[in-house]
C-alpha positions in Angstrom: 12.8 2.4 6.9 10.3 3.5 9.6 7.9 1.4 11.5 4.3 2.0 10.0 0.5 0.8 10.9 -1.9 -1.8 8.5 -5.3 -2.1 8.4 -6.7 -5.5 8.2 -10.0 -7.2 7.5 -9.5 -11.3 7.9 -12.3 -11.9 5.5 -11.2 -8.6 2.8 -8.9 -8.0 1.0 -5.1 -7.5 1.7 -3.6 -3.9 2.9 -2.7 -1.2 0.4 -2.2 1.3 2.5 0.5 2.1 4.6 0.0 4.3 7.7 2.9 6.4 8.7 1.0 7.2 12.5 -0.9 4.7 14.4 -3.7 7.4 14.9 -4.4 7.7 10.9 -4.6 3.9 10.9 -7.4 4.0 13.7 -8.8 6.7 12.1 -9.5 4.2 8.7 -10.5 1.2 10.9 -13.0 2.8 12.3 -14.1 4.8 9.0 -14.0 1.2 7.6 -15.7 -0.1 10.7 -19.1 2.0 10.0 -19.0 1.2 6.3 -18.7 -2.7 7.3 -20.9 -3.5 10.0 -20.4 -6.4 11.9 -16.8 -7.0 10.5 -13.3 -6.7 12.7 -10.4 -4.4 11.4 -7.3 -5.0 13.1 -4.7 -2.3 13.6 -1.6 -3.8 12.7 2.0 -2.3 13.9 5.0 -3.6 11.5 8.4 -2.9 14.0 10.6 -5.6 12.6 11.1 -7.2 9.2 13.2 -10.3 8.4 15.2 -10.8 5.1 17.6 -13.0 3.0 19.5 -11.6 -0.3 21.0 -14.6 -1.4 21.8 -14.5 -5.0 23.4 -17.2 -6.4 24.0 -18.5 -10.4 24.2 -22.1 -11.2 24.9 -23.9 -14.6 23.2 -26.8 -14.7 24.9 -29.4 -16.9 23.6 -30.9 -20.2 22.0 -34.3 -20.0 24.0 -36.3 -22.0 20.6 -38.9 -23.0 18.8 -36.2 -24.3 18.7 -34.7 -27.8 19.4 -31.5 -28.2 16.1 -29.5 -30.0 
């Protein structure tokens, strides 16, 4: 996986698109920019992620005071 660019609005919706060059990114904040006066559009660079894969099964065990349906 490669680092990529956002485009975000605090007060819009969430990012859809992914920018592959941080010049294509600056390129849509400002298109968005003009279309949205007075509104901010930060260009946001992803360079690290954090994740967990943890998979795990557990039985739970059958409660004894309760009937079965």
């Amino acid at each position: 996986m490669y680092e990529f660019w956002l485009v975000w609005n605090p007060h819009g919706n969430n990012p859809k698109c992914r920018h592959d060059m941080a010049e294509t990114a600056a390129a849509e904040a400002e298109r968005l920019a003009r279309e949205h006066p007075g509104q901010r559009f930060y260009i946001v660079h992803a360079v690290e992620y954090r994740e967990v894969d943890v998979l795990r099964k557990v039985v739970l065990e059958k409660n004894p005071n309760i009937p079965p349906f």
